[in-house]
N, C-alpha and C positions, 0 to 999 in steps of 0.2 A: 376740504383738501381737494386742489385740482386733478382731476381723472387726467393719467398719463395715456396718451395715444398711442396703439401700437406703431411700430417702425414696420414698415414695409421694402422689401428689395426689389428692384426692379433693373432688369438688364436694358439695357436701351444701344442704337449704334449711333454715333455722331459722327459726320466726317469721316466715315469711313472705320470709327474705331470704337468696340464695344465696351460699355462703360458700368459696370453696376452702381445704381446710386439708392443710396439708405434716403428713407425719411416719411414723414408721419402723412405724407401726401399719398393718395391712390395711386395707383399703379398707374392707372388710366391716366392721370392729369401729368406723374411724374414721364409719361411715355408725350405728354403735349408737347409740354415742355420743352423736351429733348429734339423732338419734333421741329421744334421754331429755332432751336439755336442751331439743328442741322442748314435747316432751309437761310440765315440769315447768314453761317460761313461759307454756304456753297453760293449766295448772291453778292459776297463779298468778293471772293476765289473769282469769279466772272469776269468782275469789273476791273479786277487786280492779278492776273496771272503770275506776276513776277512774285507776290509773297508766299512765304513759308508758312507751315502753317500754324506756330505758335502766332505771329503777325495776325494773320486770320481769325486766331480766338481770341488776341486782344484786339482787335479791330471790332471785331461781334459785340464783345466784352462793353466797350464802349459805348457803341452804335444803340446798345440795349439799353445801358443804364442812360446815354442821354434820352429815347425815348421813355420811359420810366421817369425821371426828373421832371418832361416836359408834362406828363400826363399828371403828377403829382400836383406841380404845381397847375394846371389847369382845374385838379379837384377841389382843390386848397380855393381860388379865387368863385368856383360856383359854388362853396360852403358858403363863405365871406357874404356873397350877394344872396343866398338863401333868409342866411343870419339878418342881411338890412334888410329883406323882406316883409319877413315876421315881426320887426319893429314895430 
């Protein structure tokens, strides 16, 4: 049977606004996190003054999961060429 992870709380501020967030992640990492989605709405807000800031966290939202996507599939294609490799 798989060992259940405890849940950790962690208060963190984003954009100005304090946010508790559950989950099995350290404090520490959940506090990175928080950290980089801060720093990518306040790089957003820069470039973009006129949006709001729901705008701003889906603009983030975005911005992230296409970097995500791009790095995914970058893994995905040096597994592929690891795998012809070892052929």
């Amino acid at each position: 049977m798989a060992e259940d992870k405890k849940k950790t709380r962690t208060t963190v501020e984003i954009y100005g606004h304090p946010y508790t967030i559950s989950g099995t992640e350290t404090s520490t990492h959940i506090r990175l996190v928080a950290e980089k989605v801060d720093e990518k709405m306040r790089e957003i807000q820069m470039h973009n003054r006129f949006l709001d800031t729901k705008q701003i966290a889906v603009l983030a939202a975005v911005n992230t999961m296409n970097e995500y996507l791009k790095i995914k599939e970058e893994l995905k294609k040096m597994q592929q060429h690891l795998r012809n490799e070892e052929e």
